[in-house]
C-alpha positions in Angstrom: 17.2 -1.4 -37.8 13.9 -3.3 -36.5 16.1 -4.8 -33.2 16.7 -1.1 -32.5 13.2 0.4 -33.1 11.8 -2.3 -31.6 13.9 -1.3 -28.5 12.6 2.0 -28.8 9.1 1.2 -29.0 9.8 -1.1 -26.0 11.4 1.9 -23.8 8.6 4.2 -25.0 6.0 1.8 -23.9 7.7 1.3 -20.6 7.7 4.7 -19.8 4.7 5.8 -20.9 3.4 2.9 -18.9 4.4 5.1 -15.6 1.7 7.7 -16.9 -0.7 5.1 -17.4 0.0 4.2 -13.6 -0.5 8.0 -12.4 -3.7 7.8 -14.6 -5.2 4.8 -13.8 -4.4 5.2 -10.0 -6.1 8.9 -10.0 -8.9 8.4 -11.9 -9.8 4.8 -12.4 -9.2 3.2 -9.0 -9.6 6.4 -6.8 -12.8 7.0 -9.2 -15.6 4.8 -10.4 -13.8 1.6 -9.5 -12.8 2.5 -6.2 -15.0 -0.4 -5.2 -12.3 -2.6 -6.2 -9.4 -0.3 -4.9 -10.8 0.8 -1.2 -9.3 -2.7 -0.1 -5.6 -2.0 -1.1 -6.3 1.2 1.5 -8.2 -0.5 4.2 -8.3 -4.3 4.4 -11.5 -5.6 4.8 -10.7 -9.3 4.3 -8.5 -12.3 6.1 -7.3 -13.0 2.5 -4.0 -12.9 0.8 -5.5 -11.7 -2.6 -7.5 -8.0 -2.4 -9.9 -7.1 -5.2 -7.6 -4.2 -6.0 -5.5 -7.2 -7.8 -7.9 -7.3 -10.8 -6.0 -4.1 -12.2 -3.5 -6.6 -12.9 -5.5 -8.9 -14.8 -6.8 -6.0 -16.6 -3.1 -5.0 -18.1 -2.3 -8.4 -18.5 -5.0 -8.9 -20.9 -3.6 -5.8 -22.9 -0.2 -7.1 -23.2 -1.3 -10.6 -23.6 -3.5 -9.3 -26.7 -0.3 -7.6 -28.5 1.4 -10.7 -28.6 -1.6 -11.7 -30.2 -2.1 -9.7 -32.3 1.7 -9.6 -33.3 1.9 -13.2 -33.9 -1.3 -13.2 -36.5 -1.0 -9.6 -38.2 2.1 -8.2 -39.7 1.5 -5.5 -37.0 4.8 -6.9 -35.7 5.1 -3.4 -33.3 2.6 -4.9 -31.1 5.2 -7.5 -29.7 7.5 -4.3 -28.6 4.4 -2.9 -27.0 3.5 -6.3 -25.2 6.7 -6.8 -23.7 6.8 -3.0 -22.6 3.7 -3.3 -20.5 4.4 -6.8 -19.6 7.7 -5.6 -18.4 6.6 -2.5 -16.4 3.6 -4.5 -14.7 6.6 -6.6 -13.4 8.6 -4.1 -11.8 5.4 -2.7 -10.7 4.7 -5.8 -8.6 8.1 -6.2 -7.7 8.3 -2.0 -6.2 4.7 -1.7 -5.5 3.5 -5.2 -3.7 6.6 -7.0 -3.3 9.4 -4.5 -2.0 6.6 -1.3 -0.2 3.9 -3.4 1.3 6.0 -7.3 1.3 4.0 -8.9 -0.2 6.5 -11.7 0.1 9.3 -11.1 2.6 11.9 -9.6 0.5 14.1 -6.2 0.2 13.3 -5.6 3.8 16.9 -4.6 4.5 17.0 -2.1 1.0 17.7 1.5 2.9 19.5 3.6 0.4 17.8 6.9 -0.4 15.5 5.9 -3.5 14.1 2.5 -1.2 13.6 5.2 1.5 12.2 7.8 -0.7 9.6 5.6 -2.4 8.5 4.2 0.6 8.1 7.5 2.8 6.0 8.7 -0.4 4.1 5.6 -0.4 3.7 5.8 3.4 1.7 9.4 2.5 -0.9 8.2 0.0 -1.7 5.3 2.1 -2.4 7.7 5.5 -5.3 8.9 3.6 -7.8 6.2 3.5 -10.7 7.6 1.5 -11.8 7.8 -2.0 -11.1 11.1 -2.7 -7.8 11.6 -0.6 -4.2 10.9 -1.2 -1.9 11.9 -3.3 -1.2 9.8 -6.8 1.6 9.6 -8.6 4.1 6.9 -10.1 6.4 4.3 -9.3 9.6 5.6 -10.9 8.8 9.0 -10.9 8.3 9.5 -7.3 8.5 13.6 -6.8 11.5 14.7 -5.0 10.3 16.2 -2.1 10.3 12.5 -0.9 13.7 12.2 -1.2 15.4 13.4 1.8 19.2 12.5 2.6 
């Protein structure tokens, strides 16, 4: 009965993880820490890394302190909850910086509808360069008018 509600507290975590994203994005990075996000819209640098990549480092910290905390309380939820944010910070990096803007070269040839979708809604936040601009939303829950056949 734990395996499963430990699933379940995984899932849940995952998914309220894409909320988190809308969130963050909308009011955090397009808000008072825009300083660190303006680079992901316009590159001001030569280098590989931007300062938009401290967001990572931020949820990394979070997840790294549930499996903290679940490996020195009985608070043994907080290992489900780890993993879930752990997990959707991966397929964040792999949609977001790896498959939309390459970071590394790979998925260039994905063209099905979602790839295409995702990307042509990507394509529309990033046209509008300014603080205040753009339209946020998720990675998994891209809305549908992007989706075109």
């Amino acid at each position: 009965m734990d395996i499963l509600i430990g699933f379940l507290i995984f899932i849940g975590t995952f998914s309220f993880m894409e909320f988190m994203a809308w969130f963050t994005h909308k009011y955090v990075m397009h808000g008072f820490l825009w300083v660190l996000h303006k680079d992901h819209h316009k590159k001001d640098h030569d280098s590989w890394f931007e300062r938009n990549d401290a967001f990572f480092i931020f949820y990394a910290v979070i997840s790294m302190s549930c499996f903290y905390i679940a490996a020195n309380t009985t608070f043994w939820y907080a290992l489900p909850i780890g993993f879930g944010i752990m997990a959707y910070g991966a397929a964040y990096f792999l949609v977001h910086d790896i498959f939309i803007h390459q970071r590394f070269k790979l998925f260039r040839n994905a063209n099905n509808w979602y790839a295409k979708g995702v990307r042509r809604a990507h394509k529309m936040h990033h046209k509008h360069l300014g603080k205040g601009d753009g339209e946020c939303f998720g990675m998994l829950f891209v809305p549908f008018k992007y989706f075109k056949k």
